[in-house]
N, C-alpha and C positions, 0 to 999 in steps of 0.2 A: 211565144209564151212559154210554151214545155226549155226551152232553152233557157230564158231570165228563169224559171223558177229550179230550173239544175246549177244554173250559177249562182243563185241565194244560199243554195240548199250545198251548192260547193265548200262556197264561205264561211255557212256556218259552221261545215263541219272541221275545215283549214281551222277555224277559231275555235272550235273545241277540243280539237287535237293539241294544238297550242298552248290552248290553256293546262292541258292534262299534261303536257311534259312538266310547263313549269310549274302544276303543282307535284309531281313525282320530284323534280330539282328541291322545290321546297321542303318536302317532308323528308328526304334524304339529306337534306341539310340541318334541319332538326331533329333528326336522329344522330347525326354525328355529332349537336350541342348537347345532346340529352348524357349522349355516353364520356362528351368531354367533363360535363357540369358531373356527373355522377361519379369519374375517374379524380373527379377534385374532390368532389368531398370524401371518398375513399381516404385518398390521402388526407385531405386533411383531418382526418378522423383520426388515422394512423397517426399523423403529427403530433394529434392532440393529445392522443392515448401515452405516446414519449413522451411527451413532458407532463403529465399528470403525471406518467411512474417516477420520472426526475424531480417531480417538484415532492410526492411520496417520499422517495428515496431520502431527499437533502432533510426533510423536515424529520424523518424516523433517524436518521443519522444526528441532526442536531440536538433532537431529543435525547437520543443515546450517550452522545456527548456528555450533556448537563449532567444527566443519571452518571456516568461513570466520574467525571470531576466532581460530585458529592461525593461522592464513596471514596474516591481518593485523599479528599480531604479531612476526610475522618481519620485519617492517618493520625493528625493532630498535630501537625508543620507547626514548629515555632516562628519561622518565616517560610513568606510564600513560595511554591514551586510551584513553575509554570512547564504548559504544555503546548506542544504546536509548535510550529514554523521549524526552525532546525531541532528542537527536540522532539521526544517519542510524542504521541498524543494521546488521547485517552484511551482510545480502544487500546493501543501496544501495553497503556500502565495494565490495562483492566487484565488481559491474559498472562501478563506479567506476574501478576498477583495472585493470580490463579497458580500460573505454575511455581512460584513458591513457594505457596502454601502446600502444594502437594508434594512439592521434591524436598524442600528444606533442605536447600544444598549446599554442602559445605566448603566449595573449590570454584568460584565466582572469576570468572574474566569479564572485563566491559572495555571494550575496543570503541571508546569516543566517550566523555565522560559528561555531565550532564544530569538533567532532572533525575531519569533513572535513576543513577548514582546514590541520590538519596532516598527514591523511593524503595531501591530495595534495600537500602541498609534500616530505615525505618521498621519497613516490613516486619523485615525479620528479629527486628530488636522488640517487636508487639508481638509475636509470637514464640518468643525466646528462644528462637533457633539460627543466633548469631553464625555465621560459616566460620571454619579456621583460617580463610584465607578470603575475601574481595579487594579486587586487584581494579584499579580505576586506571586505563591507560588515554591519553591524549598527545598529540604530538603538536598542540597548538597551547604552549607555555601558559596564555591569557586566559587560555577556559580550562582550562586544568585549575589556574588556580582561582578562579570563578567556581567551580566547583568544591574546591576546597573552602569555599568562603559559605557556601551555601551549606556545607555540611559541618559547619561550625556551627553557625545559625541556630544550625535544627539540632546540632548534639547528637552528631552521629560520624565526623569525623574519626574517632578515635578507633570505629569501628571499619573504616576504608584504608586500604595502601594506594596512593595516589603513585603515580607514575609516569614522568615524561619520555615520550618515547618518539625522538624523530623519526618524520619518514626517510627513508631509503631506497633504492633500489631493489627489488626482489629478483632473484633466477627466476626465470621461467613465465615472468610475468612484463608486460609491457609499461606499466606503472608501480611506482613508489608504494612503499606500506612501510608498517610501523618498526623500528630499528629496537633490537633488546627481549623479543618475545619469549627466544628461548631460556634464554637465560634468567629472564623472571620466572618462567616455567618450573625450570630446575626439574626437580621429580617430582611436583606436582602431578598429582591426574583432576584436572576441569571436571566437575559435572553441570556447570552453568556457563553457558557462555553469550554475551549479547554482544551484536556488531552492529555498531551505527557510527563506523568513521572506516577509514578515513573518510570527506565529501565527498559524495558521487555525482550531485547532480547537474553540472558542467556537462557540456558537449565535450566528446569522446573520453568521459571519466566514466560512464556508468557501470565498467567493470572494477573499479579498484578496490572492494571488499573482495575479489575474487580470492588471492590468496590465502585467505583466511582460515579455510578449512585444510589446504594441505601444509600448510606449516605446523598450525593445533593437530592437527591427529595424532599423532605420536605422543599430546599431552591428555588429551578427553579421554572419562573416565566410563567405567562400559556402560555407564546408565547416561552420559551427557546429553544436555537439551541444546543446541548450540541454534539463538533465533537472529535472523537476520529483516535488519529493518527495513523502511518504505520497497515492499515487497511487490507491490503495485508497480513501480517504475520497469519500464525497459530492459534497464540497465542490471537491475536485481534478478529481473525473468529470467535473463541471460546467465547468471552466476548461477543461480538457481539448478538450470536445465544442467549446463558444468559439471556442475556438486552432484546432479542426479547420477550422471552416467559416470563420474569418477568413483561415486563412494555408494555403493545399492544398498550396501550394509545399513543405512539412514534409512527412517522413516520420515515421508514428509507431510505437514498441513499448512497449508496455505490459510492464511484468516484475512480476509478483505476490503474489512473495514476500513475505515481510515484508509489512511497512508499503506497499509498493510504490512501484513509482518510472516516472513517465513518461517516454521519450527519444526528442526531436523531433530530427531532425535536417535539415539542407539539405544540398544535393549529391548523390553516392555514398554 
């Protein structure tokens, strides 16, 4: 009898033991779903939080847009100018406009011609502070004189020097750039200069505005603004960084928006 009832009493305990591992197995096992389920929604909370600031972002950006293409349009175009895709976009018009309202400068270079082209001869023709010199250079024959058609339009041709300028070979530079610069130069001194050609955005092109700055220096005048476009790219970072450790004498600000736009300046 004391024997069957140490063997009951065996069993039960083999079967409460038993039990108690596999419940420790089990609760160890939903602890490790607890911390997995709770490491997802971490994330995905994180996920979430990205694309709320991206979907933020796009909508304050889209917004910004409209807002600056009214105000640009107030310019009062006789015909339409457009922005986006290979030209400036809104944000480059918007600071654009800003800085010629503040500089009103009178020795304009534009390395790629285009919407700009008219927006700042307009500009400036509403604030009656026409330059003695903007010089519109392209080295693509068809929008050169796309651009002359467009500044017909609007009645501000007579106010630009248009300029075909092939590209060429550059010293020192691995790609082509615009052929005639200096000689348009002459003794000129620049205090505006805007670069948005030649096209950079081709794989292993994103340096070819690189030249830009050390061919002009010798012509920029001691207050020049010289801005360089989709600033945002790779390609421009790279020229950018360049420019930095070639020329310290420059002041730089970087503006974001959009495409983005780089503006070096000298002086104040």
């Amino acid at each position: 009898m004391n024997i069957l009832i140490f063997l009951i009493a065996f069993a039960i305990f083999i079967y409460l033991l038993t039990l108690a591992l596999r419940l420790k197995t089990w609760v160890r096992s939903m602890r490790h779903d607890i911390y997995n389920i709770r490491d997802e929604l971490s994330t995905f909370k994180r996920s979430n939080e990205k694309a709320n600031a991206k979907i933020l972002t796009a909508a304050s950006n889209i917004a910004a847009e409209s807002v600056n293409a009214s105000c640009i349009n107030s310019l009062g175009f006789e015909f339409p100018v457009f922005m986006g895709g290979p030209s400036i976009d809104t944000h480059h018009a918007r600071n654009l406009l800003f800085l010629l309202q503040e500089r009103k400068p009178q020795a304009i270079l534009e390395l790629g011609s285009g919407s700009s082209t008219i927006i700042i001869a307009r500009a400036l023709q509403l604030m009656g502070a026409s330059p003695n010199r903007h010089i519109s250079v392209d080295h693509e024959e068809r929008f050169l004189n796309n651009t002359k058609e467009l500044a017909r339009l609007n009645s501000v041709d007579e106010l630009i020097q248009f300029e075909y300028c092939p590209l060429q070979p550059e010293d020192g530079f691995p790609h082509p750039w615009y052929s005639r610069i200096p000689a348009l130069a002459g003794s000129l001194k620049f205090d505006f200069v805007l670069i948005d050609g030649p096209p950079a955005y081709e794989d292993g092109l994103g340096r070819t505005r690189e030249p830009a700055l050390t061919v002009l220096r010798p012509y920029l005048a001691d207050n020049a603004v010289i801005i360089l476009d989709d600033a945002n790219r790779v390609g421009e970072q790279n020229v950018v960084k360049a420019w930095q450790e070639k020329y310290p004498e420059f002041s730089l600000y970087h503006a974001t928006e959009g495409k983005g736009v780089a503006i070096f300046t000298l002086g104040a």
